[in-house]
ROMI-250824 format. One record per residue (C-alpha): residue number from 1; chain; residue in three letters; x, z, y. Coordinates in steps of 0.2 Angstrom, whole numbers, always signed. Each point is the difference from the previous one (the first is absolute). Layout:
REM residues N
(node NUM, "A", "ALA", (X, Z, Y)),
...
***
This chain:
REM residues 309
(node 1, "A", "UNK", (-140, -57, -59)),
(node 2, "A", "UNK", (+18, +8, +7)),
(node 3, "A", "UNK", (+15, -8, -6)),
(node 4, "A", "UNK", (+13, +9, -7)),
(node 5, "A", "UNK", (+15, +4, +12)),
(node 6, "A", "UNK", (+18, -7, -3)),
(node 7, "A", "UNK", (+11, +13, -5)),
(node 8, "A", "UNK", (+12, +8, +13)),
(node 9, "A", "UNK", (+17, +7, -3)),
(node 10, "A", "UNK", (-2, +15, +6)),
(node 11, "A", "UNK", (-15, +2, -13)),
(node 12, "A", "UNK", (+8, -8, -14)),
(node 13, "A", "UNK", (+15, +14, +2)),
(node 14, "A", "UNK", (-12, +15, +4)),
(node 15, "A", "UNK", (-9, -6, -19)),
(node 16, "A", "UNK", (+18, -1, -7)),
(node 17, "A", "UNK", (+4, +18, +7)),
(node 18, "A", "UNK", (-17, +8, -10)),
(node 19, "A", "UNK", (+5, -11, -17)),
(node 20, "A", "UNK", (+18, +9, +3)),
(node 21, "A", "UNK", (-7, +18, +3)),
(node 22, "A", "UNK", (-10, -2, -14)),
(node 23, "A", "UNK", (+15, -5, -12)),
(node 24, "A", "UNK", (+9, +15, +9)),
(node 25, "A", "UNK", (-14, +8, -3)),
(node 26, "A", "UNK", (-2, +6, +16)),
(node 27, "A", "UNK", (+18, +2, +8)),
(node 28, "A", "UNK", (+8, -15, +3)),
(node 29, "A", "UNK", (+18, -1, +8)),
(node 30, "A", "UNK", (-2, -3, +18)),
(node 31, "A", "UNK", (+16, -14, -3)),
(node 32, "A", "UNK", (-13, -12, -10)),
(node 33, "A", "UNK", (+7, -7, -16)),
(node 34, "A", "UNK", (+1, -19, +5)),
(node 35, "A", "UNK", (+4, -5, -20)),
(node 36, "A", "UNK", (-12, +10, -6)),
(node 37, "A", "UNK", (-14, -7, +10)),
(node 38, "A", "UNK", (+9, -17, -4)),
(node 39, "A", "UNK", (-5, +3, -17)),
(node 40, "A", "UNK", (-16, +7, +4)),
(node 41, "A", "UNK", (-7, -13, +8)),
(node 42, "A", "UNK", (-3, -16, -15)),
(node 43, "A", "UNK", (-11, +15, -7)),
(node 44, "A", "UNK", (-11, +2, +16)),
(node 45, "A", "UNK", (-12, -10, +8)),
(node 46, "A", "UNK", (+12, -8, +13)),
(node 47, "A", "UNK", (+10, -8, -15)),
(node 48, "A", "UNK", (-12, -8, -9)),
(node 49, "A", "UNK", (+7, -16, -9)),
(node 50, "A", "UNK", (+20, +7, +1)),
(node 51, "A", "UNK", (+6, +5, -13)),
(node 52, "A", "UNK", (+17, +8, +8)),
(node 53, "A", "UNK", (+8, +1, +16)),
(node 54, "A", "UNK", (+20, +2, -5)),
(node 55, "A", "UNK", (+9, +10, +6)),
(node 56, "A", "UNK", (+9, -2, +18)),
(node 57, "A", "UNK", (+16, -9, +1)),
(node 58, "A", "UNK", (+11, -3, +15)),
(node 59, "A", "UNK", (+4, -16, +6)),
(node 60, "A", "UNK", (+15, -6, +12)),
(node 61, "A", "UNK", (-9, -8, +14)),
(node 62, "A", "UNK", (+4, +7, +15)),
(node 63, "A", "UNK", (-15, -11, +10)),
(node 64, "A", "UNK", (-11, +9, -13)),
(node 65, "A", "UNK", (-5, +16, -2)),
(node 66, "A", "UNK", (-13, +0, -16)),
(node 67, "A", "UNK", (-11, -12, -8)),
(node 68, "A", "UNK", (-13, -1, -13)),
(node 69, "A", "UNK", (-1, -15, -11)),
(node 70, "A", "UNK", (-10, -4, -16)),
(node 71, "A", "UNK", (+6, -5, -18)),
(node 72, "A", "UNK", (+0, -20, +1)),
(node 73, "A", "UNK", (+1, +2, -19)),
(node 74, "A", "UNK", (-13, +16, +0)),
(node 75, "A", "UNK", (-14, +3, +11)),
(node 76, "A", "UNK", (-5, +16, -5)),
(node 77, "A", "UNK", (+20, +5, +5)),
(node 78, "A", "UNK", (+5, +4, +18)),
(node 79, "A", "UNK", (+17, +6, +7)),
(node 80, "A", "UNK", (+7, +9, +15)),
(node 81, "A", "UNK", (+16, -4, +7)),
(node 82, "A", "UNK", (+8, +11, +17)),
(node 83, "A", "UNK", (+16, -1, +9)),
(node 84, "A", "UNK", (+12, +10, -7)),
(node 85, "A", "UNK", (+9, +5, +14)),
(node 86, "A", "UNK", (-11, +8, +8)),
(node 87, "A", "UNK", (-2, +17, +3)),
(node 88, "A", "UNK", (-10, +12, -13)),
(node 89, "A", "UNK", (-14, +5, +10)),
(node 90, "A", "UNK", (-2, -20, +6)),
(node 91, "A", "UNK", (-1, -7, -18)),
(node 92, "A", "UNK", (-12, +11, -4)),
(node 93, "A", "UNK", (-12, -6, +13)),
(node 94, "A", "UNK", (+5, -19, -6)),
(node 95, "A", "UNK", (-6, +5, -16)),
(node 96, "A", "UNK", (-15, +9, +8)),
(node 97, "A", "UNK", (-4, -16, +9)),
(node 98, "A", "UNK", (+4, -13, -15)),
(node 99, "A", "UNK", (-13, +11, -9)),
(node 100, "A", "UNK", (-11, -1, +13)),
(node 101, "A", "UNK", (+0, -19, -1)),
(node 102, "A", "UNK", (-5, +1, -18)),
(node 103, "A", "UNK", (-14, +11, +2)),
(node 104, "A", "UNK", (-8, -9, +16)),
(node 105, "A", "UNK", (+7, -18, +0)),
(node 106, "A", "UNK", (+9, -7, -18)),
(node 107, "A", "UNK", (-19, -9, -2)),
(node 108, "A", "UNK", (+5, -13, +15)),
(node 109, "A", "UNK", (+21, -5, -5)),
(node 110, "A", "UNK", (+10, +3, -14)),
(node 111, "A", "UNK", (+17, +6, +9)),
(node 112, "A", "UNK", (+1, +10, +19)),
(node 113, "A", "UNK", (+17, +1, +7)),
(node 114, "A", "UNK", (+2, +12, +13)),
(node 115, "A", "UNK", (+11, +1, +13)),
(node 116, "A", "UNK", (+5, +13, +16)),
(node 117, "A", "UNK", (-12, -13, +12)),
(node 118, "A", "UNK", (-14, -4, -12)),
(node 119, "A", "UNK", (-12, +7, +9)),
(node 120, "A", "UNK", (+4, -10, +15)),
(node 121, "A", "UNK", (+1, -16, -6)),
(node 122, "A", "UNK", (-10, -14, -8)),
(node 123, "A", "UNK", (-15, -5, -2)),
(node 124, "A", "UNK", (-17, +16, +8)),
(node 125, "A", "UNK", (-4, +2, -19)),
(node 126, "A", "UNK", (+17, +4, -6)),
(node 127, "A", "UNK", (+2, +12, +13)),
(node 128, "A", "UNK", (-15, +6, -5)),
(node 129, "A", "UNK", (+4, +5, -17)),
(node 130, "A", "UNK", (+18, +9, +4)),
(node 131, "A", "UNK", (-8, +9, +10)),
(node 132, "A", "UNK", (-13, +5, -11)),
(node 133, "A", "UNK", (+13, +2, -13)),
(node 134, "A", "UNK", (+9, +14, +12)),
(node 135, "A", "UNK", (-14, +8, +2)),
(node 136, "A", "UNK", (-1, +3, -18)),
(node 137, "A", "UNK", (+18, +6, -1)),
(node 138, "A", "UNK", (-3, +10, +14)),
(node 139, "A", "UNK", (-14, +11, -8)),
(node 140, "A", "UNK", (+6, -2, -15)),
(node 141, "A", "UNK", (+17, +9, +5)),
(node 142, "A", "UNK", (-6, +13, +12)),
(node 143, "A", "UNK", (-16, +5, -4)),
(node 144, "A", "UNK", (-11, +2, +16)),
(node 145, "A", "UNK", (-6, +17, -8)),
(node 146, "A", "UNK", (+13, +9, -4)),
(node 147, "A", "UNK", (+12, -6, +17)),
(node 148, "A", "UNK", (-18, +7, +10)),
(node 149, "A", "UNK", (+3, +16, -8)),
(node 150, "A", "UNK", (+17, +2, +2)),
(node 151, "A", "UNK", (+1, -5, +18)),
(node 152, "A", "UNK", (-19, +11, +6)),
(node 153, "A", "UNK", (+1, +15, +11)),
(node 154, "A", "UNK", (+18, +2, -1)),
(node 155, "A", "UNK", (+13, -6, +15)),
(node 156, "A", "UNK", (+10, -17, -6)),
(node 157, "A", "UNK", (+17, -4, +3)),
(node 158, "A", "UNK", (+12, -11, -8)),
(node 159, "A", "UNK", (+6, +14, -10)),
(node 160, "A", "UNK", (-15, +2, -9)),
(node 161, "A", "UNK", (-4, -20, +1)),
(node 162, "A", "UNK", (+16, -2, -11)),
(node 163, "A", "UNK", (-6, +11, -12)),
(node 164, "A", "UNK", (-14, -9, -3)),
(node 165, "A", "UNK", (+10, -16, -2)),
(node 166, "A", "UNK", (+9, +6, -14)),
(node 167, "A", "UNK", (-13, +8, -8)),
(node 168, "A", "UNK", (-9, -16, -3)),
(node 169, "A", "UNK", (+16, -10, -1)),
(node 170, "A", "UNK", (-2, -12, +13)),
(node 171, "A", "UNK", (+11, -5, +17)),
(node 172, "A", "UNK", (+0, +12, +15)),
(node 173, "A", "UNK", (-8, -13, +10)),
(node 174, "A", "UNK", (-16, -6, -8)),
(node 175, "A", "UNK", (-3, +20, +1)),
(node 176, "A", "UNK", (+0, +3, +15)),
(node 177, "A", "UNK", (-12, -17, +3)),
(node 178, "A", "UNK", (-12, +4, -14)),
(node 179, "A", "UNK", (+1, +19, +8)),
(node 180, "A", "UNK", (-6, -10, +17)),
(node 181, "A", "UNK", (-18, -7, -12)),
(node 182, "A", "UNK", (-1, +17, -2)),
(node 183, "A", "UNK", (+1, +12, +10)),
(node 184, "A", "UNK", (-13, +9, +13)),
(node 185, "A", "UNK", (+12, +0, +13)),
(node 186, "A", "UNK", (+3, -10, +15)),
(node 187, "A", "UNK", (+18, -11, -8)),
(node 188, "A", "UNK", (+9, -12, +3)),
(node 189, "A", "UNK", (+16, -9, -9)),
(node 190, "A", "UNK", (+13, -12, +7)),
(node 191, "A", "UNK", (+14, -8, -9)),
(node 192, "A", "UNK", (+14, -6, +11)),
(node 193, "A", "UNK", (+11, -13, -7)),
(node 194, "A", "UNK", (+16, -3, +10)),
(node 195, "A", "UNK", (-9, +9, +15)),
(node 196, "A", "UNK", (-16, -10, +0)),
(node 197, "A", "UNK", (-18, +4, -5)),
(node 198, "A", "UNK", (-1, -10, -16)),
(node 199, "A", "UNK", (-17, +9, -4)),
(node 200, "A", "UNK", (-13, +13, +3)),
(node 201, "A", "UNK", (-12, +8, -9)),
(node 202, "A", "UNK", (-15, +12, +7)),
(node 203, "A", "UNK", (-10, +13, -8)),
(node 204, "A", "UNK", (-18, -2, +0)),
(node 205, "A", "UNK", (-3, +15, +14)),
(node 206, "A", "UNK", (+13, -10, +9)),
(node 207, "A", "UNK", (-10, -14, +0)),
(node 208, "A", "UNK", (-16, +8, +3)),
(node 209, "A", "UNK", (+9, +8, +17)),
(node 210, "A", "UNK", (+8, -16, +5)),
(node 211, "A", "UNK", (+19, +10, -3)),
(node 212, "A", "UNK", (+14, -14, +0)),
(node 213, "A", "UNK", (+18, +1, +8)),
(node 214, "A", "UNK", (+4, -7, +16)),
(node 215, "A", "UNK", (+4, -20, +2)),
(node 216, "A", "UNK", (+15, -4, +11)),
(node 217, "A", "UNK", (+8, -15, -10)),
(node 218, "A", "UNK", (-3, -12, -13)),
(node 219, "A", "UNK", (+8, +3, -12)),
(node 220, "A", "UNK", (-3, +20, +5)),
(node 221, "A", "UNK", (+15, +11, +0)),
(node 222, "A", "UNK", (+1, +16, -1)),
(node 223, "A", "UNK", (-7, +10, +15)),
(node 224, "A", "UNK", (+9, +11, +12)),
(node 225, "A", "UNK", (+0, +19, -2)),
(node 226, "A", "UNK", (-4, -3, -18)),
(node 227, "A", "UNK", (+10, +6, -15)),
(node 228, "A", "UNK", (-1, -19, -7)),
(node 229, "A", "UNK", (+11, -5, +16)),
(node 230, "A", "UNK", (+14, +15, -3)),
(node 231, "A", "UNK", (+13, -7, -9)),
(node 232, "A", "UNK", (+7, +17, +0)),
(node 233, "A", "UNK", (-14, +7, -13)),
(node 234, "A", "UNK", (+0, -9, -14)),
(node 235, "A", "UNK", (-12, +14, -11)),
(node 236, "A", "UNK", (-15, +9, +7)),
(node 237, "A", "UNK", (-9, +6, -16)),
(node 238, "A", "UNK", (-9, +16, +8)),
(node 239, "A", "UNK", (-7, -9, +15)),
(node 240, "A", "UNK", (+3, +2, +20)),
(node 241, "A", "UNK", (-16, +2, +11)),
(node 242, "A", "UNK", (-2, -10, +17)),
(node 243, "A", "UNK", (-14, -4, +12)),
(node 244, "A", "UNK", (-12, -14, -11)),
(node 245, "A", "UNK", (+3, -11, +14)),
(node 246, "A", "UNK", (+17, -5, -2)),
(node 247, "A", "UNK", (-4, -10, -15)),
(node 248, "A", "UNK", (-19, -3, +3)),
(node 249, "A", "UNK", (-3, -7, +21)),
(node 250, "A", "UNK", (-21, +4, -3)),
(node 251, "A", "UNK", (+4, +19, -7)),
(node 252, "A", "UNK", (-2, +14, +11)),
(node 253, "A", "UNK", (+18, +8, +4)),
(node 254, "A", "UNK", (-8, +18, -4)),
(node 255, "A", "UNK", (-4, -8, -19)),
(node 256, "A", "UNK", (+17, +5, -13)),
(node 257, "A", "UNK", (+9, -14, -7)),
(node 258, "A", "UNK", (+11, +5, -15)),
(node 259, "A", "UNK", (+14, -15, -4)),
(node 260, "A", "UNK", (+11, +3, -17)),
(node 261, "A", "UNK", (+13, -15, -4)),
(node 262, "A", "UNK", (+8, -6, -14)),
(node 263, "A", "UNK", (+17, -11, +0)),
(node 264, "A", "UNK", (+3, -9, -12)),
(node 265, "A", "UNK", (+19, +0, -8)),
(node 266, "A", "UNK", (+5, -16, +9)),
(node 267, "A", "UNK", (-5, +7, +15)),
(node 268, "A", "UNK", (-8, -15, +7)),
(node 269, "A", "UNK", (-17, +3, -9)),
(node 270, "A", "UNK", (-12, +16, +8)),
(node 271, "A", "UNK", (-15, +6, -5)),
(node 272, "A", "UNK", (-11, +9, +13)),
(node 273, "A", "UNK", (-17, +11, -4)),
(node 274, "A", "UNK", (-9, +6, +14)),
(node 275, "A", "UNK", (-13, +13, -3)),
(node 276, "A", "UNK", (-13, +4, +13)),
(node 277, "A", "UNK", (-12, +14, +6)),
(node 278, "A", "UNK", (-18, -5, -3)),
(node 279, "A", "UNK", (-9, -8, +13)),
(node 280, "A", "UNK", (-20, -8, -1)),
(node 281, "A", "UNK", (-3, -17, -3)),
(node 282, "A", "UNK", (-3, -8, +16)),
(node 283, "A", "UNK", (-18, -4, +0)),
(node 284, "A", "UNK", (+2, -14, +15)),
(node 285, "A", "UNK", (+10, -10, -12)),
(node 286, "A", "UNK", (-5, -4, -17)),
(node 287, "A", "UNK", (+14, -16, -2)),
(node 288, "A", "UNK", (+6, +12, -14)),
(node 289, "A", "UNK", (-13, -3, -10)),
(node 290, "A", "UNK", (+8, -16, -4)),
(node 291, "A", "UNK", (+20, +2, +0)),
(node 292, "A", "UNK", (+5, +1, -17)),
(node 293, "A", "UNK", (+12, +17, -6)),
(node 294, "A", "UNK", (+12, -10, -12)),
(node 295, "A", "UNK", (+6, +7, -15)),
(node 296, "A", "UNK", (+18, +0, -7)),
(node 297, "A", "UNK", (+1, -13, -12)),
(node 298, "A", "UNK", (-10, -12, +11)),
(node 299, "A", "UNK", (+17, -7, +0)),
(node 300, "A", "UNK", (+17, +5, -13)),
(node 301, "A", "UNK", (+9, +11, +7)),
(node 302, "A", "UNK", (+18, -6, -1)),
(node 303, "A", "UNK", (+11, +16, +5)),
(node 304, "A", "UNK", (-8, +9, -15)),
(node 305, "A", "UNK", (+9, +15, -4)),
(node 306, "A", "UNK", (-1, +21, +6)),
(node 307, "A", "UNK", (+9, +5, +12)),
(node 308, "A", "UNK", (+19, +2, +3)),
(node 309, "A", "UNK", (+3, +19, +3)),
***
């Protein structure tokens, strides 16, 4: 007898997405409606029991960026609460993630309270569940369907990465790292916070090819010859090719490397997406198999907000 799996985030929002077409009736806003599906969900299978989840509220914590906590009074009642001075595109993941929490988790505790580090801290299981709870967010947000269509068979660049940020109403950033889940191409993204690596995310093909920047220091600064180590350009949205190898020390230096870069209005945060040509998996080394490609809201991301033009 097989037993029934445990629901994931990104299936719980992919079911969300058909229940909201099918209100649409077939032509949902790519921008997902986040009250409507609040209100939606007491009438669905994932809200048995609740009667209403209230609307959002913001709250004045700044160590806090959203919770979701149960009527003491009423336990068919659940409410949302985000920081308020966040940016727009950042509340509305905190909402995403706070409904998350409701669909996956509100049969364990009665109240989350999620901070910028959450995911870093306490105790496995608690880790566990934020990052189960971005997951959700995360699909539920950018849809992995319609962000594969826009991005196939056509050449990316921050331009047309922008673009798609607005057009589901989210941050620049998380973008660009759910653009790395999925996309075919070889990619990598670095975020350099006052002039140090604080992380790096690679596309599955990267993986697969054993694709990753060249390690000189830890905490990694930006390399030499690189756009990320000019302070003279602060904007490269259309992209400047260079030999693979000034990046990636195990690429060939006849492979094309294409590094874009995005500075952030404080100057002292960067964003830098490499895109390279395609290469075979190395068949001499199947490590990759087990290397994990991280998603975007494995973490919050605290600089949410599109880019300074």
């Amino acid at each position: 007898m097989s037993t029934a799996q445990a629901l994931t985030g990104s299936t719980a929002a992919n079911n969300i997405h058909k229940w909201m077409r099918a209100w649409h009736q077939g032509s949902a806003p790519d921008a997902i409606d986040l009250d409507l599906v609040r209100q939606m969900l007491p009438d669905t299978p994932y809200g048995q029991g609740v009667r209403e989840i209230k609307a959002p509220m913001a709250h004045g914590l700044a160590s806090c960026e959203g919770m979701l906590v149960r009527n003491p009074q009423d336990d068919s009642e659940w409410g949302i609460f985000f920081n308020g001075k966040s940016p727009a595109e950042r509340q509305r993941f905190t909402i995403a993630h706070e409904l998350g929490h409701f669909v996956l988790h509100r049969g364990q505790r009665p109240s989350f309270s999620c901070d910028k580090e959450s995911v870093y801290s306490g105790a496995d299981r608690m880790r566990d569940i934020e990052r189960e709870a971005d997951d959700f967010a995360s699909n539920l947000l950018i849809p992995g369907d319609l962000l594969r269509d826009a991005i196939s068979e056509r050449r990316i660049d921050l331009h047309i990465l922008s673009a798609l940020a607005k057009r589901f109403q989210v941050s620049f950033e998380s973008l660009c790292i759910r653009f790395i889940k999925f996309t075919p191409q070889r990619a990598i993204l670095i975020y350099w916070d006052n002039g140090f690596a604080k992380y790096e995310w690679r596309s599955s093909s990267a993986i697969k090819t054993r694709a990753r920047i060249r390690r000189t220091d830890d905490p990694q600064e930006p390399l030499p010859e690189t756009l990320s180590a000019d302070p003279d350009i602060a904007q490269e949205w259309n992209g400047i090719d260079m030999p693979a190898d000034v990046w990636c020390p195990e690429e060939s230096s006849d492979i094309t490397l294409t590094e874009f870069k995005h500075t952030y209005g404080a100057r002292d945060r960067v964003l830098s997406l490499l895109l390279l040509e395609s290469a075979a998996p190395r068949s001499w080394d199947l490590s990759w198999q087990d290397e994990e490609s991280f998603d975007c809201y494995d973490k919050f991301i605290s600089n949410d907000q599109l880019p300074e033009r």
